[in-house]
N, C-alpha and C positions, 0 to 999 in steps of 0.2 A: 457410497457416501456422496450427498451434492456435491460441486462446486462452485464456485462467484468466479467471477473475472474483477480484476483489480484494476485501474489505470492511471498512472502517474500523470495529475494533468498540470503539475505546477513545480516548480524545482524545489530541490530541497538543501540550495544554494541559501548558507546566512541564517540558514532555521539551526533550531537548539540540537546540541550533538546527539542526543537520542533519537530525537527524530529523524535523523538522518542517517543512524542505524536501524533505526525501524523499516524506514525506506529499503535500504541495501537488505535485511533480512528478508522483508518480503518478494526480492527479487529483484526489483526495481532498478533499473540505471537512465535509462532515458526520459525524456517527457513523451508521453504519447504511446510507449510501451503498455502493453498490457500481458498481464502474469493469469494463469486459472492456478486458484488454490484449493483447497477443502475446505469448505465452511464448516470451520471448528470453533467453540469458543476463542481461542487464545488469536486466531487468526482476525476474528471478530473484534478484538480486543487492539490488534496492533493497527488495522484500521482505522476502529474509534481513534487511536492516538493523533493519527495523522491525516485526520477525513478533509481539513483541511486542504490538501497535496494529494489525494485519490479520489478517484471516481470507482463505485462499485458499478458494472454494467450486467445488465438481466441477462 
């Protein structure tokens, strides 16, 4: 199965409470961390939510 790499490049400090569990599901705690997931639908999904706050990297 691919992967993506995900990367937190904005806080998610003051943003709506979802979003800030989206963050924390994805793995995420720092800025500048970066996570490798499965590119699955749903993962695809909780990015779009928060694409604001992440960076996808190739």
């Amino acid at each position: 199965m691919a992967t993506i790499k995900i990367k937190l490049v904005k806080s998610p400090i003051g943003k709506p409470e979802t979003h800030r569990k989206t963050i924390k599901a994805l793995g995420l705690r720092k800025i500048g961390q970066v996570v490798e997931m499965n590119d699955t639908p749903q993962i695809r999904g909780m990015i779009h939510q928060v694409d604001y706050m992440v960076e996808v990297i190739d």
